[in-house]
C-alpha positions in Angstrom: 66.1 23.6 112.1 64.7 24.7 108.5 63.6 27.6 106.9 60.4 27.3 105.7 59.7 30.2 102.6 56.7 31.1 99.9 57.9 31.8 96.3 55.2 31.9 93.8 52.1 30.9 96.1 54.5 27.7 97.0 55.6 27.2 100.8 58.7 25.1 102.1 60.6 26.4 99.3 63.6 25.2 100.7 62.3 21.5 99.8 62.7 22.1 96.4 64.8 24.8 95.1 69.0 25.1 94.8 70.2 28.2 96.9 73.6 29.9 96.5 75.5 32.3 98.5 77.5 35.3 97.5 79.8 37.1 99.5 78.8 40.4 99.5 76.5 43.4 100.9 73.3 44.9 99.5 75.3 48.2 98.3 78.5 47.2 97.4 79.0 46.0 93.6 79.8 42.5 93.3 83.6 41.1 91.6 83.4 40.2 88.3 84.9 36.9 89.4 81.2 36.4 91.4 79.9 36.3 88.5 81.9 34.8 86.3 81.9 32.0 88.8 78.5 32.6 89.6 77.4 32.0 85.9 79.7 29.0 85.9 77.7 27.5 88.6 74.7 28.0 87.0 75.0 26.5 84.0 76.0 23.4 85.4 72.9 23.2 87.5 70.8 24.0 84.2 72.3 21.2 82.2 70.9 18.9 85.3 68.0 21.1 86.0 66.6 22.4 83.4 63.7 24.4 84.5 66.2 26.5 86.6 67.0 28.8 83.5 63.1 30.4 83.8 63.1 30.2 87.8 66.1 31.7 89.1 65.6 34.6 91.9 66.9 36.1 94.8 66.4 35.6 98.6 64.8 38.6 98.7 61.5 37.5 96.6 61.3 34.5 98.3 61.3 36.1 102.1 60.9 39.7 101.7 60.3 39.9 105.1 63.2 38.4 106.6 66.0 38.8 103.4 67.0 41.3 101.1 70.2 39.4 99.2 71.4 39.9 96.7 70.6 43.3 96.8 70.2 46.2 94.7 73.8 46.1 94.0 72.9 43.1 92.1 73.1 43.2 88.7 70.9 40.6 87.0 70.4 41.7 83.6 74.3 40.9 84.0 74.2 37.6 84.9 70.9 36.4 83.3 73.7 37.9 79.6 76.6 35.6 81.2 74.5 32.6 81.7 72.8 32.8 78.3 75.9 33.7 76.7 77.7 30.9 78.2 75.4 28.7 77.2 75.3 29.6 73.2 78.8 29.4 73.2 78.5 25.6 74.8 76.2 24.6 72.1 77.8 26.2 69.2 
């Protein structure tokens, strides 16, 4: 079976995008190991992916209907700081 989603007028998402799962609930904060880890991830998929570092999102935009992870207790202005930090430091 698949899961067919929309993101930005596209369907069949799934056919094309990188999905990862956090442990977690919509209201409770997330460790700072998540993201730490997390951010980790990430930057290893950008060095292979580039276009990743503009197109990262959550289930929730992609099937607002059905999904609502990560959740408000998400904090991407967090991890968008980690990624880009991490990612200085790596070329510096």
């Amino acid at each position: 079976m698949r899961a067919y989603q929309n993101y930005q007028g596209r369907e069949r998402c799934n056919d094309f995008s990188i999905g990862i799962e956090l442990e977690g609930t919509d209201t409770l904060a997330y460790t700072d190991a998540q993201y730490q880890q997390l951010a980790a991830v990430t930057r290893t998929l950008i060095a292979c992916y580039p276009a990743i570092a503009d197109n990262m999102t959550g289930h929730c935009n992609i099937a607002s209907d059905r999904k609502t992870d990560p959740g408000p207790a998400f904090d991407w202005p967090r991890f968008r700081a980690l990624v880009a930090l991490s990612s200085h430091k790596e070329m510096t």
